[in-house]
N, C-alpha and C positions, 0 to 999 in steps of 0.2 A: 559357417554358422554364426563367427562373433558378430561378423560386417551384418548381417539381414539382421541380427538383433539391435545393434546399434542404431541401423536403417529403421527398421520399425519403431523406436523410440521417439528418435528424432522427426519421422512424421507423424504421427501422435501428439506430438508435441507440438509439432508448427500448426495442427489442427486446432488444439486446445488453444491457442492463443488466438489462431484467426476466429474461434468462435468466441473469444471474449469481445469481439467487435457491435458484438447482436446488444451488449450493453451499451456501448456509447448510438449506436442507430436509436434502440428503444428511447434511452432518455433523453435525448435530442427530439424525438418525434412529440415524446410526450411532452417535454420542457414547450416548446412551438403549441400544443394544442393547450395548455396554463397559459400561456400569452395570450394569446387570441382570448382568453374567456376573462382577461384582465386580470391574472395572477404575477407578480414581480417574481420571476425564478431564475433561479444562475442558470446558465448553462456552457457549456464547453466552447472554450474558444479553440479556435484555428491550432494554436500553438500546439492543444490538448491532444487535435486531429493529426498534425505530422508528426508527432512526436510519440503517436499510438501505431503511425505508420512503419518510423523510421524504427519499432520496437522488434518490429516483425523479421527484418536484418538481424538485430542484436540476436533472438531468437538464434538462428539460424547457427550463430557463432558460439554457442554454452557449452558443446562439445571441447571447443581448441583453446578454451583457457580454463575447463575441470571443473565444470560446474554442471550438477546433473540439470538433464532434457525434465521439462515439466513435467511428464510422466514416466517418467524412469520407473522400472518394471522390478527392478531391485529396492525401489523406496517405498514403504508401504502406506497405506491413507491416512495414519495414527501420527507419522512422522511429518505426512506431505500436507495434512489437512487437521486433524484434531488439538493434537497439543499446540501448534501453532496459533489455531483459531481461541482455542482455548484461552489461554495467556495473553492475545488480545484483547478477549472479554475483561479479563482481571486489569488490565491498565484500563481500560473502559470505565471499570467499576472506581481505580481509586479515583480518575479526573472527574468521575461523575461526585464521588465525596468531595473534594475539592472546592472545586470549583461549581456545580450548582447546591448542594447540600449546607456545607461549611458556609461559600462566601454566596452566593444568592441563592436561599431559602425563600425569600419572598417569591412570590408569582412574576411571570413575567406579561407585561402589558400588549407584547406584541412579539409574533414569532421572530428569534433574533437574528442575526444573517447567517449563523453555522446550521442553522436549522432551518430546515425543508418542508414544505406540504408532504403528506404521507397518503398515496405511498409512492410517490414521484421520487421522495429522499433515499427508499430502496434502492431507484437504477442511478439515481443522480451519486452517491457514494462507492456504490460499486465502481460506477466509471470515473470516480477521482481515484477510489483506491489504486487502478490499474495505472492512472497516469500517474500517482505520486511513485509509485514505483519502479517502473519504467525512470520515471527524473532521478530518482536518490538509488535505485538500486541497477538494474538491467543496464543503464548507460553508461555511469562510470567504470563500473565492476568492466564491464565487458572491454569497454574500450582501453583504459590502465592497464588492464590485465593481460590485453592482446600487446602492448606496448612493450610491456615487463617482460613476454614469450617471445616474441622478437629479437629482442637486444640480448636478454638472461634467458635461455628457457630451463628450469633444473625446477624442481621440486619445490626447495628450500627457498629460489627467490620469488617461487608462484607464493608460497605459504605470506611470507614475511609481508610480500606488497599486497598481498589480498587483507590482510588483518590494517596496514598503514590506510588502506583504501577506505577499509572498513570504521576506522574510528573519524579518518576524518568528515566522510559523507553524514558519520552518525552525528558529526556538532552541527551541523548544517540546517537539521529543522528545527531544533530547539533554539540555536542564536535568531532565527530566523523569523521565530513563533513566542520570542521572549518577552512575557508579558508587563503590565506595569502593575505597580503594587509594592507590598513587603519584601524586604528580603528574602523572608522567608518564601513568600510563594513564586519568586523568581527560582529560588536556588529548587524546589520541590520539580517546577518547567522544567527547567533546564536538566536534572538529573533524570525527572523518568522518563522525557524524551530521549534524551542520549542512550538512556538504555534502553530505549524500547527499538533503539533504530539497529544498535548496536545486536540484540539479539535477533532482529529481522536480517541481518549480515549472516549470523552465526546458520540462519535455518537455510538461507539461500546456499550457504557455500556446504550445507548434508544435504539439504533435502530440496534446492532448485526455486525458482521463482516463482510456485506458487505456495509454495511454502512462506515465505517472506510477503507475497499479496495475503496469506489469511489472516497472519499476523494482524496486517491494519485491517483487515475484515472485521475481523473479533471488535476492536476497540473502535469502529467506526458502528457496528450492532448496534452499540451501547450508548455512545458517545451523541453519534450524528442519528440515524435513526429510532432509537428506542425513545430516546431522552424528547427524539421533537414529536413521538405519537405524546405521549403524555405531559408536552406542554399542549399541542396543538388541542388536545381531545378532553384534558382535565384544567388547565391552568387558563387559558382562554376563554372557556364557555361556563 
């Protein structure tokens, strides 16, 4: 009985993930019909594609280094989906105080390049969300951690190297993403990135990697989509 439940988890899960693909298809399709009509839009490079490929593997492997299947049946949607998405919204809200409120109040003249036509910026986010995640979470975790069970397998040295994994992946988009300015608004980057990465570590290793994608769901809502309907819709026209 445990194996078929485990088994059913795990394809569930490999399901949920191969249908996360319908976002990178959609905004790719859509991104190509804005070009054609003379719109400049990002879209997904190559890199973005085998590395959403090579996700589908990592996938596969969440079981053998303790990390719940995206739908684990024991995790419930509160933990897998709301507080997560939640608390994303809330880092959403302070960066939107920040940085458009605080330091550009004024209007802006032209949509800036973190902001998207809408509602292209819906699938165009979603399918960054998934890659920035897949890059900072799904790949290191997995592969580190298959390393550490290999050589150590015990409890204590999963725990120790999942949290080392976990702080140092988290300095990585804040050094990364570290703006120019005050000290102050350096040192503000840099902490509630690190801790926003750092808590997306903490939801992955209870509640599995879509826990950890809502997370930057919530703050990309706010952040990259909500923020560019109302430059796009009030500040422009």
């Amino acid at each position: 009985m445990e194996i078929r439940y485990v088994n059913k988890d795990f394809r569930n899960s490999l399901y949920c993930y191969l249908s996360l693909s319908l976002f990178f298809i959609l905004a790719w399709w859509y991104g190509v019909v804005l070009e054609k009509k003379g719109f400049d839009v990002r879209q997904v490079e190559i890199d973005g594609v085998l590395l959403y490929i090579a996700g589908i593997f990592l996938i596969m492997l969440q079981q053998k280094i303790k990390i719940p299947d995206l739908l684990n049946r024991k995790i419930g949607a509160d933990h897998r989906a709301l507080y997560p998405f939640a608390l994303g919204i809330l880092f959403g809200l302070t960066d939107l105080l920040v940085f458009k409120i605080v330091l550009h109040p004024q209007p802006y003249d032209t949509l800036p390049p973190f902001l998207q036509p809408f509602p292209y910026s819906v699938l165009l986010y979603i399918q960054g969300a998934i890659y920035t995640e897949i890059l900072y979470r799904l790949l290191p975790f997995t592969i580190l951690l298959l390393v550490l069970e290999f050589f150590h397998p015990s409890g204590a040295t999963r725990r120790v190297g999942f949290w080392i994994i976990a702080i140092l992946t988290s300095l990585l988009e804040p050094v990364m993403q570290l703006p120019d300015g005050a000290i102050w608004l350096k040192a503000y980057s840099f902490l509630s990135g690190f801790a926003f990465n750092l808590l997306q570590a903490w939801f992955l290793r209870k509640a599995g990697f879509l826990a950890a994608l809502n997370v930057r769901l919530g703050h990309y809502l706010v952040w990259h989509v909500l923020l560019g309907v109302y430059v796009e819709y009030f500040e422009l026209r």
